[in-house]
Residue, then its C-alpha position, 0 to 999 in steps of 0.5 A: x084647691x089652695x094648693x092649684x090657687x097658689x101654684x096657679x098665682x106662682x105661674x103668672x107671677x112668673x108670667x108678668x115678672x118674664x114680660x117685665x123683663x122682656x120689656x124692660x130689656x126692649x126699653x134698654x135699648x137704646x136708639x142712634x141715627x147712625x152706628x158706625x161698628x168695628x172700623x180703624x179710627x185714625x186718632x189725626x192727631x198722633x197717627x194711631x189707629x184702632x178698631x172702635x164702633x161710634x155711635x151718632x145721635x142728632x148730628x154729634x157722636x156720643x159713645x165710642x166702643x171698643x166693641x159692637x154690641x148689637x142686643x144693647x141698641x138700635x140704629x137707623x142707619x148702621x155701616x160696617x166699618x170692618x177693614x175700612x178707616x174712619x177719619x175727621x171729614x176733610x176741610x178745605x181752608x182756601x176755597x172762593x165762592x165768587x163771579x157774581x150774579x150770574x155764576x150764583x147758581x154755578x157756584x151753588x152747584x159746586x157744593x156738593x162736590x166737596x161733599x163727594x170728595x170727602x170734604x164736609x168744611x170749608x174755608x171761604x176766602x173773599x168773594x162777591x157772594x155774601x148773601x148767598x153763601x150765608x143762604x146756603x149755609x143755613x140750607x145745608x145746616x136745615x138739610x135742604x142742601x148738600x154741601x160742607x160747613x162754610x165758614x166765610x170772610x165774606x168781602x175781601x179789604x183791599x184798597x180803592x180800585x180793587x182786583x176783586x168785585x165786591x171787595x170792601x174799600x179801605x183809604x182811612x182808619x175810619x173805613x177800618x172801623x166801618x169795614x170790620x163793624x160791618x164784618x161782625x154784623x155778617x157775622x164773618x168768620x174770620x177777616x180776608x185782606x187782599x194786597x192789590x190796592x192796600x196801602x201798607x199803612x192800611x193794612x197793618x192798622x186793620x190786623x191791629x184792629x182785628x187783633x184788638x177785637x179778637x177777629x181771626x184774621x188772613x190774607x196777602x200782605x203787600x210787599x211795601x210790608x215787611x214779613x215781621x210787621x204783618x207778624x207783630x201786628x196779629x195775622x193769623x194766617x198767611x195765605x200763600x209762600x210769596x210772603x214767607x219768602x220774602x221773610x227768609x230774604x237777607x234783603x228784605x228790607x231793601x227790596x221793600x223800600x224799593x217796592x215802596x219807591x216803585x222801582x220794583x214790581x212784585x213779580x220783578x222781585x221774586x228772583x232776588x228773593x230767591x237769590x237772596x234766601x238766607x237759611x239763618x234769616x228763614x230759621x228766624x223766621x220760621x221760628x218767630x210764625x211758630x211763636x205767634x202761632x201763625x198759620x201759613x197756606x202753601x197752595x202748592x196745587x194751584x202753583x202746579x196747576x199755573x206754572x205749567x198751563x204752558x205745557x199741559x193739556x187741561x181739555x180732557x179733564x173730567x171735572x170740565x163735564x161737572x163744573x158750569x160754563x160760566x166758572x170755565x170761562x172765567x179761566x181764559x184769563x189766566x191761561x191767556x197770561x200763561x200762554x203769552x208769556x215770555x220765555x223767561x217769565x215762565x221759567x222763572x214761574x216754574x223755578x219759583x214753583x220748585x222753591x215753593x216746595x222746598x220751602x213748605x218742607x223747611x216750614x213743616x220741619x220748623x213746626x209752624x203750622x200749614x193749612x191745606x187749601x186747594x184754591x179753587x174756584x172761578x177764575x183760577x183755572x183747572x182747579x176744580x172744587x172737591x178734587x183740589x184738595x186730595x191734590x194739595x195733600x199729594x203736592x205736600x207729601x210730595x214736598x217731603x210730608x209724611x201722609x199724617x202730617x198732610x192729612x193734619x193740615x186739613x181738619x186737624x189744623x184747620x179746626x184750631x186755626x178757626x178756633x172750632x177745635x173744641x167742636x170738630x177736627x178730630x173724633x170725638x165725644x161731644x164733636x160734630x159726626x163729619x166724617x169720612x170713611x175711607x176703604x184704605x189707610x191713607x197713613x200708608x199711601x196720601x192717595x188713598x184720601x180719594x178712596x172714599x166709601x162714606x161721607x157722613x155729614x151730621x145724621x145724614x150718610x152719602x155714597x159718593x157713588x151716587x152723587 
């Protein structure tokens, strides 16, 4: 009778010690929103490529693998990443969000067009769309709207009687002040300055603010500044070549004085620039942007996109169906300009257009640091959000970029350049899940940037097919 007890009370130990474990097996598991298993992580910043699994929780990756060990979690959300490349999402450093009250929903429309095309960042360079561009931003952070990170200038400064609606005017170093208070209250995420009305004055005591309190800055630069003023006095990123041209020119300094005088207009000048470009003056150059660690964007797209509006056809485009009619009209502007051109003047564009591309390749080969910014937005005509950027990235490695460098001007540099490098611009642990899932190696051919299979931005997984 003992001997039945004791092998009785043997069994059910084994019982309970075997749902024990069992349980404590289920409780191991732990949970993910999303596991991304046995994909070719691109490491941006060197090009090497291995096969890991990711696992994200809460919007941020937390554990990379060498392999997928299914019985060990558990996920909501799970994409075979077999033969298919995993890459930083891509960023777009020069986009407007801009047309006022009544292009507001056209614009928010927009958004999730970068999203489709693989872009979960963006860079917004001036507009007249603050309040609304700092509303969906906290929508799509809330997941109530599908869009990418926004960072924003929010108004651009420029001088009285500026281009842009909405700019901030600046005629004293009092209304520097005042703008730049006024920008951190926003807050802004870097500060935007436009060359249409600006006085040089004006200008190099804003970078010198800014620099002081520690604000990124970008912009134009009026051509009343020399190229090494705008340097020495602390921009961060110069936004198009116009500028660094002017640098590389052995006549920099008479052409600026006779801008100064008015004896010279900004367009006039570009053929003595060109004329007058010095290879030993640009290696200088070259050299004294990679010291201060300033940023250039090309926008060589764009430059494609304007210099021929003469010649080519646009009114087939497929993004003409997706974008609104009020961002299209907005167009006719510059396509009026581009028509009544002389012969001459579009020439010259197409030749300056040339010269662009050369020059990013000299500055790539100098080791300053490019952005990749497509430009889009209202007004500027055929550049279509989302799109436009897949399209920079061709125009560079066109230019003479290898893919890996083109690639790194966008998440990879655009990250740094904002100084969000610490949280996102390349996979890994601890940074933010925007990402982008491409079906080929975009090192082996740029185009393949457009072959897009997944966006993940935060906990949420988009097919671009059916956006």
């Amino acid at each position: 009778m003992m001997l039945s007890i004791i092998k009785n009370y043997k069994i059910a130990l084994c019982v309970i010690t075997l749902l024990s474990t069992l349980s404590c097996s289920k409780k191991e598991k732990k949970h993910y929103d999303i596991v991304i298993s046995n994909i070719n992580l691109v490491e941006i910043e060197n090009g090497n490529i291995t096969t890991k699994t990711v696992f994200i929780n809460n919007g941020k990756i937390i554990k990379i693998t060498l392999l997928d060990s299914v019985d060990t979690y558990r996920a909501k959300n799970k994409v075979d990443g077999t033969n298919k490349y995993l890459l930083p999402g891509f960023w777009d450093n020069h986009i407007h969000l801009r047309g006022g009250d009544s292009l507001v929903e056209e614009n928010r429309n927009l958004l999730p067009l970068f999203i489709a095309n693989g872009i979960t960042t963006v860079r917004d360079a001036g507009g007249d769309l603050t309040l609304e561009i700092l509303k969906w931003r906290k929508e799509i952070s809330d997941n109530t709207l599908v869009g990418p990170t926004i960072y924003t200038s929010g108004p651009k400064l420029d001088g009285s009687n500026a281009t842009w609606a909405g700019s901030l005017h600046i005629e004293s170093s009092e209304d520097i002040t005042k703008a730049l208070d006024s920008l951190e209250k926003i807050p802004s995420d870097f500060v935007k300055i436009y060359d249409s009305k600006i006085s040089r004055e004006n200008y190099l005591e804003i970078l010198k603010q800014a620099s002081a309190r520690g604000i990124i800055s970008s912009g134009h630069m009026p051509f009343t500044v020399e190229l090494n003023e705008a340097v020495n006095s602390g921009i961060g990123a110069i936004e198009h070549l116009y500028y660094v041209l002017k640098g590389c020119s052995s006549q920099e300094s008479e052409i600026t004085q006779a801008i100064i005088r008015k004896e010279l207009s900004f367009w006039d000048a570009m053929d003595d620039l060109i004329i007058s470009y010095n290879d030993s003056i640009a290696q200088q150059t070259f050299n004294d942007l990679k010291k201060a660690n300033t940023y250039v964007v090309p926008t060589l797209h764009i430059g494609d996109i304007l210099s021929y509006l003469d010649e080519v056809d646009h009114s087939n485009d497929p993004y003409l169906k997706i974008i609104g009619k009020g961002i299209i009209k907005t167009y006719e502007g510059r396509i009026k300009r581009a028509l009544t051109a002389s012969d001459e003047s579009k020439k010259s564009r197409k030749e300056l257009n040339t010269f662009f591309k050369g020059l990013t390749k000299s500055l790539q080969d100098a080791d300053v640091k490019l952005l990749a910014g497509s430009d889009s937005g209202a007004f500027n005509s055929y550049t279509y959000s989302g799109i436009s950027l897949h399209k920079e990235l061709e125009a560079m490695v066109s230019a003479g970029l290898t893919p890996l460098e083109a690639i790194q001007t966008s998440a990879y540099h655009g990250s740094h350049y904002l100084k969000k490098n610490e949280v996102s611009g390349t996979i890994k642990i601890g940074k933010v899940s925007d990402l982008v899932i491409l079906n080929s190696n975009p090192i082996q051919n740029i185009k393949n940037t457009k072959d897009i299979y997944k966006v993940i931005k935060g906990n949420k997984v988009y097919d671009p097919k059916n956006m």
